[in-house]
N, C-alpha and C positions, 0 to 999 in steps of 0.2 A: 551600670545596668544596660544591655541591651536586650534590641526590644525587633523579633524579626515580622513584618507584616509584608502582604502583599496586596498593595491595594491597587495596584491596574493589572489590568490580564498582561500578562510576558513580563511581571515584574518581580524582582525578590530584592525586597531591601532592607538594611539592617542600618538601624538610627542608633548613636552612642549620643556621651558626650562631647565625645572628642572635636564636634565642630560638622559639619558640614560633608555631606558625603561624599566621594568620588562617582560620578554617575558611568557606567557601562553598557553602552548602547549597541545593540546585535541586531545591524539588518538583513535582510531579506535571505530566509531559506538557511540561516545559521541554525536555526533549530532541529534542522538536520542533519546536524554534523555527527558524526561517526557513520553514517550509511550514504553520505552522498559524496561521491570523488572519492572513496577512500586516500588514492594514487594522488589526489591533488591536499585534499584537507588532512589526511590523516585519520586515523579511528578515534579520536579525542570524540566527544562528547559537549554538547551545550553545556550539561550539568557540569565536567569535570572543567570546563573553559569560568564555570563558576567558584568550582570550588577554589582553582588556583587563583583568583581573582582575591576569594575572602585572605586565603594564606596569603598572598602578597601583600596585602595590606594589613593586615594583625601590626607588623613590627614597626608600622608608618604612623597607627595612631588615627589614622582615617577608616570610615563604613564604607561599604560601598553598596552601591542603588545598582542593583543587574536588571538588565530588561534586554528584549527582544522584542523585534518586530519585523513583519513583511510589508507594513503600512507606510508608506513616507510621510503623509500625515501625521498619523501618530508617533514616528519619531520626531518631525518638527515640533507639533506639541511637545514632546519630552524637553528638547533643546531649549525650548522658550522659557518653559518652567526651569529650567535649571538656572537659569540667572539669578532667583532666591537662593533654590534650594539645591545647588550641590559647587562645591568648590573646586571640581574639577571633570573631564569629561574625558574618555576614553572609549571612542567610535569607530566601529568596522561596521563600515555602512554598505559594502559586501555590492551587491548590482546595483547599489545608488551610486556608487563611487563615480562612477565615469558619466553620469546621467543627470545628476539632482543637482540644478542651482539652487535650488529652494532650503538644502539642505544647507549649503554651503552659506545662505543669506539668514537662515539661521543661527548657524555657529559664528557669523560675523558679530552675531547681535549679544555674544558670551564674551566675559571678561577676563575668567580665568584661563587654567591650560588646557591646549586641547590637543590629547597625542590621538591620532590612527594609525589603527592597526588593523593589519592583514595580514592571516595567517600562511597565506601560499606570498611568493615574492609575484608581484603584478608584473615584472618586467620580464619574466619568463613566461607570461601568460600573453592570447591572444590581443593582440595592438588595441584594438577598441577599448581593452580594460588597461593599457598604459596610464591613459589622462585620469585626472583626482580632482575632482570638482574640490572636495573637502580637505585636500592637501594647501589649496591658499588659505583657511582658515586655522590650519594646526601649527602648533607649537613645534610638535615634531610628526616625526611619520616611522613607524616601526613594522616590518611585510617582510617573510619569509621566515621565521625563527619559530613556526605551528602555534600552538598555542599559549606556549612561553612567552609570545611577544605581549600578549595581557602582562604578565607578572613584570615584564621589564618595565613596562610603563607605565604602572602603579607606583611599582619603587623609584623612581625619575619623579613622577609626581607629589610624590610622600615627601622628597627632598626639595622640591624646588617648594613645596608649599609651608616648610618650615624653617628653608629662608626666605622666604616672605613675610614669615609672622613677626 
């Protein structure tokens, strides 16, 4: 049975039994994706950056926890919680990238894996957004492939979480 609720604003998550969700964290100004940059981000969509999130994970076995925020707060909260509640994390933490230790001393405090993902490649983009605060915290790091680079890093995670178990 699953079961879809949304109980924090910028949140959509779908709980199975399969275990433990993937959590999907979207910061700042991602909820505007298909009208903002088209030339940089593409005309993808929040929603469709969701939907290939849930398809990518169907054949893994894992739910995934989608949220958004402009808050770096309230993605630290989310990070923190996730140490119960979610078995893995995949963060485009978007203009916290190059800015947030806080974020980054969060994801320190997470056990499982941790891929970032960027939809434009950073190293094409203006020098100040080169540096990744939250690239020392990750597993891996996935930038440039639009919004395909969610669905690779679900599938990476779906794998490495089931040689784990």
């Amino acid at each position: 049975m699953t079961d879809t609720t949304t109980d924090t604003p910028g949140s959509s998550q779908r709980r199975d039994e399969a275990g433990l969700p993937i959590l999907i964290i979207n910061g700042p100004n991602l909820n505007m994706l298909g009208t903002r940059q088209p030339e940089i981000y593409g005309h993808d969509t929040l929603e469709d950056v969701e939907r290939l999130c849930h398809e990518a994970a169907a054949p893994t076995g894992f739910a995934i926890d989608f949220r958004q925020s402009d808050s770096e707060a309230e993605i630290i909260r989310w990070i923190q919680q996730a140490r119960s509640s979610a078995s893995a994390i995949v963060i485009n933490p978007a203009g916290f990238t190059s800015t947030s230790i806080a974020i980054l001393d969060a994801l320190l405090m997470f056990e499982g894996p941790i891929f970032e993902c960027h939809i434009s490649p950073l190293f094409r983009r203006d020098e100040f957004r080169h540096l990744s605060y939250v690239s020392k915290a990750a597993t891996a790091k996935i930038e440039g492939f639009g919004i395909a680079g969610y669905g690779f890093a679900i599938t990476r995670i779906g794998q490495l979480l089931k040689q784990a178990a």
